[in-house]
N, CA, C and O atoms as a Tripos MOL2 file, in Angstrom:
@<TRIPOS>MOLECULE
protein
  292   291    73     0     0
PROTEIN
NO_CHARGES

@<TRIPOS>ATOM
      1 N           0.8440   -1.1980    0.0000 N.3       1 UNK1
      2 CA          0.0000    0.0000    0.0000 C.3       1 UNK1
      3 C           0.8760    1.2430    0.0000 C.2       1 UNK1
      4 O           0.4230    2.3460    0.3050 O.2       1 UNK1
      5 N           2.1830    1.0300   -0.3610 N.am      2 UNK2
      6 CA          2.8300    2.3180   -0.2520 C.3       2 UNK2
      7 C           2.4990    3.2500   -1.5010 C.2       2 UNK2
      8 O           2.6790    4.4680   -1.5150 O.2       2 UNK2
      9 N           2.2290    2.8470   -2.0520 N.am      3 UNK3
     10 CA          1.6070    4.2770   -4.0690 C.3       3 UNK3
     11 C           0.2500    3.5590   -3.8420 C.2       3 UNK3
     12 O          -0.0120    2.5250   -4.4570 O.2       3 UNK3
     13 N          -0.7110    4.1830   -2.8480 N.am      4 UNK4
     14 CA         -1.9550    3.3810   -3.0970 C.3       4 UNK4
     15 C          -2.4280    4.2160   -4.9350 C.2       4 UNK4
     16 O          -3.0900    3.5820   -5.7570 O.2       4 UNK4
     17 N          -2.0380    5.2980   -5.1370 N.am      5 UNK5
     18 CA         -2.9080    5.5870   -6.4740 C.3       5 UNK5
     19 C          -2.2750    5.1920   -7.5420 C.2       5 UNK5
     20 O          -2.6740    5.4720   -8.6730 O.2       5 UNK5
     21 N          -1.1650    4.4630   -7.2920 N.am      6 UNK6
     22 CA         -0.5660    4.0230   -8.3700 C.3       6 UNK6
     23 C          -1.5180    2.1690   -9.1720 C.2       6 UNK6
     24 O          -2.0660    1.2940   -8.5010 O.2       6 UNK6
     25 N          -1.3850    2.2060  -10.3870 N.am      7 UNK7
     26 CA         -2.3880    1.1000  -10.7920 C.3       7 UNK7
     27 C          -2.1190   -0.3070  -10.3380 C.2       7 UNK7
     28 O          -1.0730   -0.9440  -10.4610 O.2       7 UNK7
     29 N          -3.0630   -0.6120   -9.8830 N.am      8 UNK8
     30 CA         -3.0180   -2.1740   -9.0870 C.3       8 UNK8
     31 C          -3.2910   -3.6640  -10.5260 C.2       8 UNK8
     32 O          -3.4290   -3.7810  -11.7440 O.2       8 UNK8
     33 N          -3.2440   -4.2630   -9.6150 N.am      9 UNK9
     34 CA         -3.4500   -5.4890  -10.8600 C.3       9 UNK9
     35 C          -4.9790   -5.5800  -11.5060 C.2       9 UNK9
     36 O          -6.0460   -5.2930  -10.9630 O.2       9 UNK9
     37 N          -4.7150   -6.0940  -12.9020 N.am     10 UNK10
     38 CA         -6.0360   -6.1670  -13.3800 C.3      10 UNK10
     39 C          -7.2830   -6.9940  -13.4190 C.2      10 UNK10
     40 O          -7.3950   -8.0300  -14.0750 O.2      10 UNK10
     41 N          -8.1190   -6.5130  -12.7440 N.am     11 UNK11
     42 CA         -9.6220   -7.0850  -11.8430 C.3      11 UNK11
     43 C          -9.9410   -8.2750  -13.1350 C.2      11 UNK11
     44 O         -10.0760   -9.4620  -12.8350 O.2      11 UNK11
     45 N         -10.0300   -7.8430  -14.4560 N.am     12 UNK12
     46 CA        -10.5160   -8.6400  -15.9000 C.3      12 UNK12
     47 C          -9.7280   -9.9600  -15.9000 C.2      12 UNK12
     48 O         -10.0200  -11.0980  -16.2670 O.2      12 UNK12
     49 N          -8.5100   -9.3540  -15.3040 N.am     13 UNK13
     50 CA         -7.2690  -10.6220  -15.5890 C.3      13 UNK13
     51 C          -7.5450  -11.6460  -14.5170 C.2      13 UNK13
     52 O          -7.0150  -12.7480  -14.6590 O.2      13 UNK13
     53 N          -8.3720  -11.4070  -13.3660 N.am     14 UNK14
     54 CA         -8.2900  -12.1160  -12.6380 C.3      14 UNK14
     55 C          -9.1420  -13.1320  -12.0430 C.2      14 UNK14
     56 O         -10.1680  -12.6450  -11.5700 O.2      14 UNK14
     57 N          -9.0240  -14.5590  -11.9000 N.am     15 UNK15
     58 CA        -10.2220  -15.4840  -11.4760 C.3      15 UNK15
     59 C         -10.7850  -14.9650  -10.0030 C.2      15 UNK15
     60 O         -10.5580  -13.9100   -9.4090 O.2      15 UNK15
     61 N         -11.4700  -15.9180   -9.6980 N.am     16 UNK16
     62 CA        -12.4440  -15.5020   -8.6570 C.3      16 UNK16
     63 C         -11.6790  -16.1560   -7.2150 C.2      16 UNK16
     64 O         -12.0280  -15.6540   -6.1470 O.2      16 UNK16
     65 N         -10.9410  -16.9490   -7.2010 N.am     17 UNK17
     66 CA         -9.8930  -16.9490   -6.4480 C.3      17 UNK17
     67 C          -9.0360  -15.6260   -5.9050 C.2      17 UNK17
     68 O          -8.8970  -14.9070   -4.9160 O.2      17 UNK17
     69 N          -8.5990  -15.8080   -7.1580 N.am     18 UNK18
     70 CA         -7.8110  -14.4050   -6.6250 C.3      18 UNK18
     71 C          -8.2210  -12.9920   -6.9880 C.2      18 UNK18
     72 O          -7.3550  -12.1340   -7.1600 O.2      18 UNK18
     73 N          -9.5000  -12.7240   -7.1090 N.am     19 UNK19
     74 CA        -10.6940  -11.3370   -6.6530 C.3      19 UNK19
     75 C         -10.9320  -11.7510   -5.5510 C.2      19 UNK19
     76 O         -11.2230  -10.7400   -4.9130 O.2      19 UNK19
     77 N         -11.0200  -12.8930   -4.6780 N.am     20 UNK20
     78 CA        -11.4900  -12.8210   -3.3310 C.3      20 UNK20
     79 C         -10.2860  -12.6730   -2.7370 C.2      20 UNK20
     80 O         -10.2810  -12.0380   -1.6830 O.2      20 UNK20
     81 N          -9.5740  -12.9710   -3.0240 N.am     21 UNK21
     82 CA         -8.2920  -12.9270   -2.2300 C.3      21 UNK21
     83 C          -7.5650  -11.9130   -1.6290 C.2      21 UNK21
     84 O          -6.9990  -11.7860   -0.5430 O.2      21 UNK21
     85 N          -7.8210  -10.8130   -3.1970 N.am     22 UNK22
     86 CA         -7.2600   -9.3050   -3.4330 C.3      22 UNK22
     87 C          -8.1500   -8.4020   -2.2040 C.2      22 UNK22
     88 O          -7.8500   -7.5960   -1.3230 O.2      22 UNK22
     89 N          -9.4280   -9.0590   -2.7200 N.am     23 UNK23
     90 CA        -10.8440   -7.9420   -1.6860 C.3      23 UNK23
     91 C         -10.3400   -8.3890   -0.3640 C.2      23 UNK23
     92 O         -10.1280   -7.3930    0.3270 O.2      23 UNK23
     93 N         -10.0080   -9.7170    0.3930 N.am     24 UNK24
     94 CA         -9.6110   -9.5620    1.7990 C.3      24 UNK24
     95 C          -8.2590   -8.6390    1.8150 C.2      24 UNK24
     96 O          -8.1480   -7.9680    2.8410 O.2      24 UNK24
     97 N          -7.3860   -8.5160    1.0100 N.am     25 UNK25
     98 CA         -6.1170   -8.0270    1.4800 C.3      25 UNK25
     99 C          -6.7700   -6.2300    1.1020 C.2      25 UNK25
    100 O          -5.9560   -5.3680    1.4330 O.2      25 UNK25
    101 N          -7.5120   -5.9260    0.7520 N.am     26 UNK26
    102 CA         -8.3400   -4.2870    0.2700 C.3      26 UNK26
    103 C          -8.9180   -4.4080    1.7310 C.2      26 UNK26
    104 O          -8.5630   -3.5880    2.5770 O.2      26 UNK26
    105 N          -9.4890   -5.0580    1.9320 N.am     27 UNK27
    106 CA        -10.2970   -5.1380    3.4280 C.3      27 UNK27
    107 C          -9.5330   -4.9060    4.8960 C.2      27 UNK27
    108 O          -9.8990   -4.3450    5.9290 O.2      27 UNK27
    109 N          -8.1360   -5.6900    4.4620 N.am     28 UNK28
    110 CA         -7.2970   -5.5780    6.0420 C.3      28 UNK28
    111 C          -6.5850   -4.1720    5.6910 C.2      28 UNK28
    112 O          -6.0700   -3.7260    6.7170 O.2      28 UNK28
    113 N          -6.3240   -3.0620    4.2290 N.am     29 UNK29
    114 CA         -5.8320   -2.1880    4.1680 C.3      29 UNK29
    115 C          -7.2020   -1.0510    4.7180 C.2      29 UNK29
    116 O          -6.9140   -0.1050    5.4510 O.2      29 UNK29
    117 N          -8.2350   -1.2180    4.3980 N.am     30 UNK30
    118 CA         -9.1850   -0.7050    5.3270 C.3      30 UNK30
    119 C          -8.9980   -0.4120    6.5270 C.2      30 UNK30
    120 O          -8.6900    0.6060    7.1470 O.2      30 UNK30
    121 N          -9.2720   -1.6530    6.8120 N.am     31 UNK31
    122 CA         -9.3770   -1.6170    8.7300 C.3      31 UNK31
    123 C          -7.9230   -1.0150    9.1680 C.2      31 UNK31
    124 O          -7.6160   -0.1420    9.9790 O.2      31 UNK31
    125 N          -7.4230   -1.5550    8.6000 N.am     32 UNK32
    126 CA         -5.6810   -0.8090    9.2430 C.3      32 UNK32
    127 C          -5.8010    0.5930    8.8310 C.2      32 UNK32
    128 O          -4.7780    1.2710    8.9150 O.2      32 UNK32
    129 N          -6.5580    0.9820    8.5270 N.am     33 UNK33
    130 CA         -6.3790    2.6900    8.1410 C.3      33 UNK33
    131 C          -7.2960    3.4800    9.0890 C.2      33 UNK33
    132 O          -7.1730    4.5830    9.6210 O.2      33 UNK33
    133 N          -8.4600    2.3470    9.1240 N.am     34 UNK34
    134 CA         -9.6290    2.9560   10.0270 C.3      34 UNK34
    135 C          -8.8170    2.9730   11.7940 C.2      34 UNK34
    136 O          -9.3390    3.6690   12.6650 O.2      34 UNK34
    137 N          -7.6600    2.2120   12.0760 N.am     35 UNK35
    138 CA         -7.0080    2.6340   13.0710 C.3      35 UNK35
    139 C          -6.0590    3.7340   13.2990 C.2      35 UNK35
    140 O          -5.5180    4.0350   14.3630 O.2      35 UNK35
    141 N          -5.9140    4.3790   11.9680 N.am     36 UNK36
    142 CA         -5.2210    5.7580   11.6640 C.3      36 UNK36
    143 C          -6.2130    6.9390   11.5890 C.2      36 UNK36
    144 O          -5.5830    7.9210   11.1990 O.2      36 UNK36
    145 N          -7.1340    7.1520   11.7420 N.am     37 UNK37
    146 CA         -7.5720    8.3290   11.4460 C.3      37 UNK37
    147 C          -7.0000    9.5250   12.1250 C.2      37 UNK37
    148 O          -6.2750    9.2310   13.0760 O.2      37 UNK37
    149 N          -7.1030   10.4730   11.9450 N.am     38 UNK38
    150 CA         -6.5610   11.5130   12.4730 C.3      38 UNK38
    151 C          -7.7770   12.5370   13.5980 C.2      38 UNK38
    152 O          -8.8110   13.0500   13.1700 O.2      38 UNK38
    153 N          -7.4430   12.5930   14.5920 N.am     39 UNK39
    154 CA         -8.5340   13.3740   14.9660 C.3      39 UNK39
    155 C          -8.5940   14.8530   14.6380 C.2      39 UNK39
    156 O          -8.9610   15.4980   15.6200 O.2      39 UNK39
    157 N          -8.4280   15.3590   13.9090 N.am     40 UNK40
    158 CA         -8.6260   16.7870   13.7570 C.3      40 UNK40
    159 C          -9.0310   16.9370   12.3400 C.2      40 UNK40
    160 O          -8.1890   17.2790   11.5090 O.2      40 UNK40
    161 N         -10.4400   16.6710   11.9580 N.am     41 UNK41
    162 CA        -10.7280   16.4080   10.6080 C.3      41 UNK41
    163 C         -10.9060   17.6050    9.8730 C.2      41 UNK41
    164 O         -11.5180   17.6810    8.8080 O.2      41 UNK41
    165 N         -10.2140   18.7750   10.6210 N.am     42 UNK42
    166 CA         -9.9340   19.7610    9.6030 C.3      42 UNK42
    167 C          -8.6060   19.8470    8.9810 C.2      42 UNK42
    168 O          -8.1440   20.6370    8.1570 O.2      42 UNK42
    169 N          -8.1920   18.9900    9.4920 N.am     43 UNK43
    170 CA         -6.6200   18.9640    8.9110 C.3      43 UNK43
    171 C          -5.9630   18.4690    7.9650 C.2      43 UNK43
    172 O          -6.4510   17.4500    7.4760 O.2      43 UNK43
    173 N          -4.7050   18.9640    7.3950 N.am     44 UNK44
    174 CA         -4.4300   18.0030    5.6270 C.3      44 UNK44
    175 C          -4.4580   16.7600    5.7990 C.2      44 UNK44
    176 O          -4.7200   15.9630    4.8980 O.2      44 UNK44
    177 N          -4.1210   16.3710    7.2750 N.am     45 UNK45
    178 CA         -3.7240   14.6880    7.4560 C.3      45 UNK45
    179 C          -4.5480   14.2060    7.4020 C.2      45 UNK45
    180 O          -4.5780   13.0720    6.9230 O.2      45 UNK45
    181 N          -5.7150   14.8700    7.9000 N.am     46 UNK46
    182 CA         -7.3640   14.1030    7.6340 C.3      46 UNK46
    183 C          -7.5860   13.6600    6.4890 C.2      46 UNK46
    184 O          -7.7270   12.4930    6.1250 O.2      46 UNK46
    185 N          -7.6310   14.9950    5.6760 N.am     47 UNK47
    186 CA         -8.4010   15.3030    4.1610 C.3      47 UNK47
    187 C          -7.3680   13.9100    3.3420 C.2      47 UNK47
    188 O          -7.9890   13.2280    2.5270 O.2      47 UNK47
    189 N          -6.3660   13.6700    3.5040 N.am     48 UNK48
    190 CA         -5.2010   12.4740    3.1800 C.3      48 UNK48
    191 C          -5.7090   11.0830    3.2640 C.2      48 UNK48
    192 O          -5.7680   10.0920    2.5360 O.2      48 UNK48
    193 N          -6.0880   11.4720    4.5950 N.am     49 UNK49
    194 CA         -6.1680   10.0750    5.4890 C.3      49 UNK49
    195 C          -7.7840    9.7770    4.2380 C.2      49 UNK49
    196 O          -7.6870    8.8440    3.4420 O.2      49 UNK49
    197 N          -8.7490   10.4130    4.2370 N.am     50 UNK50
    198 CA        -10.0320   10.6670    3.4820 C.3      50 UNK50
    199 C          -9.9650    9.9620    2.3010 C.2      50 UNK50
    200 O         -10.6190    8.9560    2.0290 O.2      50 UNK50
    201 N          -8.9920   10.6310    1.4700 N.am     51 UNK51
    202 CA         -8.7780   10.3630    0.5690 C.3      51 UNK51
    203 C          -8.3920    8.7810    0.0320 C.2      51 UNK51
    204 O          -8.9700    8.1280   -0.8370 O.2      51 UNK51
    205 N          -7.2690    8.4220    0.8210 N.am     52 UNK52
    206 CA         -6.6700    7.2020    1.0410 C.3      52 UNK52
    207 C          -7.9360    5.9200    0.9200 C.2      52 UNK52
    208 O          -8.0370    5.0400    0.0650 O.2      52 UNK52
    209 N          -8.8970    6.2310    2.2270 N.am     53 UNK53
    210 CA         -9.7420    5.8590    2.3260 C.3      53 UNK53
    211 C         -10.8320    5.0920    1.2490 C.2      53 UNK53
    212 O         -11.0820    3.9150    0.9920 O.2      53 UNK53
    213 N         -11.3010    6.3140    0.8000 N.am     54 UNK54
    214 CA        -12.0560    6.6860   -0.4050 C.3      54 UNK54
    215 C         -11.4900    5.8200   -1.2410 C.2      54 UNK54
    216 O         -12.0640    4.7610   -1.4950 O.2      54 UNK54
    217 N         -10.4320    6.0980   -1.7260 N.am     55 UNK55
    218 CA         -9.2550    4.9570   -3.3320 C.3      55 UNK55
    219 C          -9.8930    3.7940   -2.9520 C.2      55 UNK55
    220 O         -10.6940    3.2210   -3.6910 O.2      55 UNK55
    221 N          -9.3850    3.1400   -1.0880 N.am     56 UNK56
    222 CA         -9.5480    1.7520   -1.0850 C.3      56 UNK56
    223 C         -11.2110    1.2150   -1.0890 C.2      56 UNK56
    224 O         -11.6060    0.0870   -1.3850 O.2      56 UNK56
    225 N         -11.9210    2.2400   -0.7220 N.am     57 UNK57
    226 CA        -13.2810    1.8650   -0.5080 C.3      57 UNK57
    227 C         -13.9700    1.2520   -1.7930 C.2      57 UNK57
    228 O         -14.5960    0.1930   -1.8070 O.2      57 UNK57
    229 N         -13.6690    2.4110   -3.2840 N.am     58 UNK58
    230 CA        -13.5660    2.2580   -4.6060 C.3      58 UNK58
    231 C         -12.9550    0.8810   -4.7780 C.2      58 UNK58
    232 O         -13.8110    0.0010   -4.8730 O.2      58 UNK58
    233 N         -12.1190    0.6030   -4.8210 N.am     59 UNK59
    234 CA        -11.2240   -0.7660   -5.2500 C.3      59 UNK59
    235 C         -11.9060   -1.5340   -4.3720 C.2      59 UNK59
    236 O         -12.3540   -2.5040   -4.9840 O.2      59 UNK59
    237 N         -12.1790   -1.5580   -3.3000 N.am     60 UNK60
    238 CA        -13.0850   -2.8550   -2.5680 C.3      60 UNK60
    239 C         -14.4640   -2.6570   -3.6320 C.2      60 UNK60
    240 O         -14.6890   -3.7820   -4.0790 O.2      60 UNK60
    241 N         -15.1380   -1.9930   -4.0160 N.am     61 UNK61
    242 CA        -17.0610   -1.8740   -5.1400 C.3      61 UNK61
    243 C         -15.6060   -2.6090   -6.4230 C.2      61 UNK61
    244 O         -15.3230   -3.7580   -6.7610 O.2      61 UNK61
    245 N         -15.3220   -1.9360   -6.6010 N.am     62 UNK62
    246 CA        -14.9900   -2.2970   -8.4380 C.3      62 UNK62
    247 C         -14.3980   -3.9720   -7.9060 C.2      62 UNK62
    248 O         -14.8870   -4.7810   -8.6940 O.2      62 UNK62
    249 N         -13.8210   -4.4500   -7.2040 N.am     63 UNK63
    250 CA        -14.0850   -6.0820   -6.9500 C.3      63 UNK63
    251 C         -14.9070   -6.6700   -6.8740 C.2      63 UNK63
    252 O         -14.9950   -7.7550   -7.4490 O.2      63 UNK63
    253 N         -16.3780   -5.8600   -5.6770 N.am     64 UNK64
    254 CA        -16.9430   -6.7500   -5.5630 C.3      64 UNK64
    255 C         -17.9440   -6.5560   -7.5100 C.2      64 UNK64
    256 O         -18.1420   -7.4930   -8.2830 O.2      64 UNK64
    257 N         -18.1950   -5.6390   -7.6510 N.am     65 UNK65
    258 CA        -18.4910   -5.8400   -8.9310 C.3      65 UNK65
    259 C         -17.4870   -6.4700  -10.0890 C.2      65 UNK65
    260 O         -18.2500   -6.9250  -10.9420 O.2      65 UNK65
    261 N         -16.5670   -6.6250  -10.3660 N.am     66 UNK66
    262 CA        -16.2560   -7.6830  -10.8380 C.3      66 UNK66
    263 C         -16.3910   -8.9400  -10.5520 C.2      66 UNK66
    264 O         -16.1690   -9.7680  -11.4360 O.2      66 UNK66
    265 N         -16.7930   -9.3590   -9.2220 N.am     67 UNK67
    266 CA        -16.9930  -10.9880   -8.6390 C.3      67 UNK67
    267 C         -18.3430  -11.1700   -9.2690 C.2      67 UNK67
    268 O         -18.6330  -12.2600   -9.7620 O.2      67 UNK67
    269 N         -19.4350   -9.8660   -9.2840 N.am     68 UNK68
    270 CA        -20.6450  -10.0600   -9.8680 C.3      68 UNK68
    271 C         -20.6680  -10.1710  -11.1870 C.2      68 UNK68
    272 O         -21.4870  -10.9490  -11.6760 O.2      68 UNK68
    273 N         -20.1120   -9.7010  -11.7240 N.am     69 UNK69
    274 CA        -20.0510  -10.1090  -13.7120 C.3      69 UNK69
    275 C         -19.3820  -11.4710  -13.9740 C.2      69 UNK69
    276 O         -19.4770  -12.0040  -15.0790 O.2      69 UNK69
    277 N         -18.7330  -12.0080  -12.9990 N.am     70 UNK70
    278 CA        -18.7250  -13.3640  -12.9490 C.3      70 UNK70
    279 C         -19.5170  -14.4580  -12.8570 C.2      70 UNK70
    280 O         -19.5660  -15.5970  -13.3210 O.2      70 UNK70
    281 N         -20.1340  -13.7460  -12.1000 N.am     71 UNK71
    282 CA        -21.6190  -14.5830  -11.4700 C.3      71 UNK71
    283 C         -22.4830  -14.5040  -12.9810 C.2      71 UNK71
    284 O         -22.8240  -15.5760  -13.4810 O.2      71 UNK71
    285 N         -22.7410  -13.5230  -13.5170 N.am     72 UNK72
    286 CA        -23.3610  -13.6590  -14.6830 C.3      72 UNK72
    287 C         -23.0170  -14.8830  -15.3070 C.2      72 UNK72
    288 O         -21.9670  -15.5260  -15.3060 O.2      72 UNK72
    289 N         -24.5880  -15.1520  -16.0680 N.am     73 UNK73
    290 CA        -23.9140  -16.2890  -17.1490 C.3      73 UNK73
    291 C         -23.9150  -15.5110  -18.1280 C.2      73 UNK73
    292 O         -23.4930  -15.8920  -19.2200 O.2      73 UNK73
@<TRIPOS>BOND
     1     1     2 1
     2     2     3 1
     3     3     4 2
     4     3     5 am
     5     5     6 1
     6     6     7 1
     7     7     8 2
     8     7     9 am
     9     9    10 1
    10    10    11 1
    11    11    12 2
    12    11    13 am
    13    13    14 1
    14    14    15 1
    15    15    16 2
    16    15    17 am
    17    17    18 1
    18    18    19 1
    19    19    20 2
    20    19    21 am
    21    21    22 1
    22    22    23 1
    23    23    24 2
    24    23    25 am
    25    25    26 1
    26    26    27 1
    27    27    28 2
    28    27    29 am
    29    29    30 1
    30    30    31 1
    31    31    32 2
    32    31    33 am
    33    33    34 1
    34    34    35 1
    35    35    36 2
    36    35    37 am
    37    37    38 1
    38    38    39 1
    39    39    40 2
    40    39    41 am
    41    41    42 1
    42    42    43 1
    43    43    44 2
    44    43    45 am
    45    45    46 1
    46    46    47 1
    47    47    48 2
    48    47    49 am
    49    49    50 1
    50    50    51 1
    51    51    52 2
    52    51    53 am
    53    53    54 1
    54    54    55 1
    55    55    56 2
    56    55    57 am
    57    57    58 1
    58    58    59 1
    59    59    60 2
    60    59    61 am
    61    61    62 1
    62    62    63 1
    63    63    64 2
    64    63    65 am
    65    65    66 1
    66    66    67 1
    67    67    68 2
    68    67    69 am
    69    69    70 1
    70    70    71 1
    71    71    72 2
    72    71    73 am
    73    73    74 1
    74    74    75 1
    75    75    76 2
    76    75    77 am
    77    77    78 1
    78    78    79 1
    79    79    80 2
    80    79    81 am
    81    81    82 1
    82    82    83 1
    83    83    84 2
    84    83    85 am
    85    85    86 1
    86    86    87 1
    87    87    88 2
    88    87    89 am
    89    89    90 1
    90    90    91 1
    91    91    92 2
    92    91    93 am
    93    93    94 1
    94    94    95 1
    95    95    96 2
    96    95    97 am
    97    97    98 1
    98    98    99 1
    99    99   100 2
   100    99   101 am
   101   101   102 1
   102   102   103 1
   103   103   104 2
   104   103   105 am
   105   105   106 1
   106   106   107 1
   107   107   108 2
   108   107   109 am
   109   109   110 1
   110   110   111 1
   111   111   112 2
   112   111   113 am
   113   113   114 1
   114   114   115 1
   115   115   116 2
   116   115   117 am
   117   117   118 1
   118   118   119 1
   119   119   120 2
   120   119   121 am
   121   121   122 1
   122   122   123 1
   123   123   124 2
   124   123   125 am
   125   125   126 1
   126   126   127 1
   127   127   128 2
   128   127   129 am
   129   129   130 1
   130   130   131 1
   131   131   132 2
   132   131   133 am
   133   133   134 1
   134   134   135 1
   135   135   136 2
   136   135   137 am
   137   137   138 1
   138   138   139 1
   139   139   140 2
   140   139   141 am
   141   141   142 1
   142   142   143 1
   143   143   144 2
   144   143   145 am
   145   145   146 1
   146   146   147 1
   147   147   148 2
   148   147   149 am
   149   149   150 1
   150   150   151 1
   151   151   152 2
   152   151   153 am
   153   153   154 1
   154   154   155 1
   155   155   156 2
   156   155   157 am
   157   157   158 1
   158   158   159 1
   159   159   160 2
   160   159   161 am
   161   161   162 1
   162   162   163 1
   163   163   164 2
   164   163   165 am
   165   165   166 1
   166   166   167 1
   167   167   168 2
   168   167   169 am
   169   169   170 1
   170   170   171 1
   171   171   172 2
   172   171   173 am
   173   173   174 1
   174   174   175 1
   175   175   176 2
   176   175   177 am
   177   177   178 1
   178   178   179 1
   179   179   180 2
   180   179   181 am
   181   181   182 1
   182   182   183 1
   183   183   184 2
   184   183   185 am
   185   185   186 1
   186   186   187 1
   187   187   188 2
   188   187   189 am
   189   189   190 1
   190   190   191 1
   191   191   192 2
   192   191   193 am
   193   193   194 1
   194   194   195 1
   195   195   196 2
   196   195   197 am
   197   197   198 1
   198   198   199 1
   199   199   200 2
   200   199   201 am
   201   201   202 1
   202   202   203 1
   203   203   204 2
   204   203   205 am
   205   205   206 1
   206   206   207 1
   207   207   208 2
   208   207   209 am
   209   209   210 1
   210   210   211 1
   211   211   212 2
   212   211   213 am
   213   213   214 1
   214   214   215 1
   215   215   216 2
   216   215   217 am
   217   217   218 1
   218   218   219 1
   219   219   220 2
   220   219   221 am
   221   221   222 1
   222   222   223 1
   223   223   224 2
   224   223   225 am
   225   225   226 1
   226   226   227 1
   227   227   228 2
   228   227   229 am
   229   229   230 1
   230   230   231 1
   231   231   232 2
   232   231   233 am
   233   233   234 1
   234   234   235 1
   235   235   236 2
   236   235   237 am
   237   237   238 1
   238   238   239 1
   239   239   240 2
   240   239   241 am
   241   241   242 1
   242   242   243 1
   243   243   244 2
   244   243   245 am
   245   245   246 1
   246   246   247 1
   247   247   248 2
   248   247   249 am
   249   249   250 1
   250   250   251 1
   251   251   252 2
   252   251   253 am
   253   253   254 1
   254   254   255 1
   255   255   256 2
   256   255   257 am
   257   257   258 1
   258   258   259 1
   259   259   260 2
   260   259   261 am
   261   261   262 1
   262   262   263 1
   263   263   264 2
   264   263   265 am
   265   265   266 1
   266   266   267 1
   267   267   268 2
   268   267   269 am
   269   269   270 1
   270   270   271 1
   271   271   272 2
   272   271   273 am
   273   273   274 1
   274   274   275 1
   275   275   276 2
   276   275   277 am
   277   277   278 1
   278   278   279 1
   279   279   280 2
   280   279   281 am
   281   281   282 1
   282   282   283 1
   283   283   284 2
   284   283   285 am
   285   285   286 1
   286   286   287 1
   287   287   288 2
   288   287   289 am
   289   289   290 1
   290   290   291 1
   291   291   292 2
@<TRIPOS>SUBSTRUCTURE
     1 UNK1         2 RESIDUE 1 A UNK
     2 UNK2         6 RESIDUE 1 A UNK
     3 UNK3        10 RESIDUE 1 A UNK
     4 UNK4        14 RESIDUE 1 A UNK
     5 UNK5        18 RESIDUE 1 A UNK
     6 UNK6        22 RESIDUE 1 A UNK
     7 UNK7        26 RESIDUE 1 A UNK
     8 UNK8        30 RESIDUE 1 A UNK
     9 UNK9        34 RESIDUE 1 A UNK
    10 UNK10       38 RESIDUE 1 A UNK
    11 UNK11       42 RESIDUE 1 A UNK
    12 UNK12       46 RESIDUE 1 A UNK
    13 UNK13       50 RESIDUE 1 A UNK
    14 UNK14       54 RESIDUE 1 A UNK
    15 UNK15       58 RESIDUE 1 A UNK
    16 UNK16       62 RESIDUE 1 A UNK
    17 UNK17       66 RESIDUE 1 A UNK
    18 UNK18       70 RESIDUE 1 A UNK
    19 UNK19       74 RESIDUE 1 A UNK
    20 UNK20       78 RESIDUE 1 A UNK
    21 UNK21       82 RESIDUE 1 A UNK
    22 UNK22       86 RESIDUE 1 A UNK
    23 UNK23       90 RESIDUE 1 A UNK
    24 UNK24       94 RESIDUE 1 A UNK
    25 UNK25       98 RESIDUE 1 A UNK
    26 UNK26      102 RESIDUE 1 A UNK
    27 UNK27      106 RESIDUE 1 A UNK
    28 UNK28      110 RESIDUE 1 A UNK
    29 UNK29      114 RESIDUE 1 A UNK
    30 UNK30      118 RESIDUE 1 A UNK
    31 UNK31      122 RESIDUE 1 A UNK
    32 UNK32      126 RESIDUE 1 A UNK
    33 UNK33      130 RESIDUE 1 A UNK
    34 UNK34      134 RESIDUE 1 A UNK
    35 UNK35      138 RESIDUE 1 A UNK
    36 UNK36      142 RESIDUE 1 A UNK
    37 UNK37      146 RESIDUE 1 A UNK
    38 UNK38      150 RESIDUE 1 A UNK
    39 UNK39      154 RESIDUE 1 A UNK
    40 UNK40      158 RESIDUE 1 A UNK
    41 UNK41      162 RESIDUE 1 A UNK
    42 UNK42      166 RESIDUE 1 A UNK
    43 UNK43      170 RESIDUE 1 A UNK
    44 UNK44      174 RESIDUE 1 A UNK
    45 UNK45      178 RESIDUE 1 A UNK
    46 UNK46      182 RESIDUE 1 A UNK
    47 UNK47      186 RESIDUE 1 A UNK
    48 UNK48      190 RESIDUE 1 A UNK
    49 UNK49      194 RESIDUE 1 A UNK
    50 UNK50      198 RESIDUE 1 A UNK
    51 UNK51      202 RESIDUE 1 A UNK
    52 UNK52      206 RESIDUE 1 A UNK
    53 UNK53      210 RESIDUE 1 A UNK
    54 UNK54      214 RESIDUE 1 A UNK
    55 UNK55      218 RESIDUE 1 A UNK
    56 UNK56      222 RESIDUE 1 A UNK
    57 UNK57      226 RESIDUE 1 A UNK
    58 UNK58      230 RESIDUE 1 A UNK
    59 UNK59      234 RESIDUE 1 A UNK
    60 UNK60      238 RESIDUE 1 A UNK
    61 UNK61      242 RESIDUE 1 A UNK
    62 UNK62      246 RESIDUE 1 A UNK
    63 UNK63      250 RESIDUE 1 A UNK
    64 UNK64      254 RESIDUE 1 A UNK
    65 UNK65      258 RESIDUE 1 A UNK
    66 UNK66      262 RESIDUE 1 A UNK
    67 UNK67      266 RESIDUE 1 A UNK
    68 UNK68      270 RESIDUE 1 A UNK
    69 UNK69      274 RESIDUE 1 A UNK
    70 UNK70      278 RESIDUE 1 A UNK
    71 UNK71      282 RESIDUE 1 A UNK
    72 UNK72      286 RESIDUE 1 A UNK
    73 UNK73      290 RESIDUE 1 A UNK
């Protein structure tokens, strides 16, 4: 997670193995962040911390919607 905006691997390229796999390791970068917040949510570190957030929240939907176009027949 060090370049979180830098491009991650590709969701199309990947079986459903390893989309579930990716979404738990998106999930423990979550929670490990949700133990960082900053208390002063007027602050850049916040608006950062927000941001950060936000990227992984995105990349956790665009998995689980890719696990669902799988599911399609």
């Amino acid at each position: 997670m060090d370049d979180l905006f830098a491009p991650g691997p590709d969701l199309d390229a990947m079986d459903r193995a390893e989309l579930l796999d990716y979404l738990a390791t998106v999930r423990a970068w979550i929670a490990g962040l949700d133990g960082e917040e900053p208390e002063d949510m007027d602050s850049e570190a916040y608006d950062a911390w927000g941001d950060r957030h936000e990227a992984l929240e995105d990349l956790a939907d665009d998995i689980l919607d890719r696990l669902d176009e799988l599911d399609e027949p």
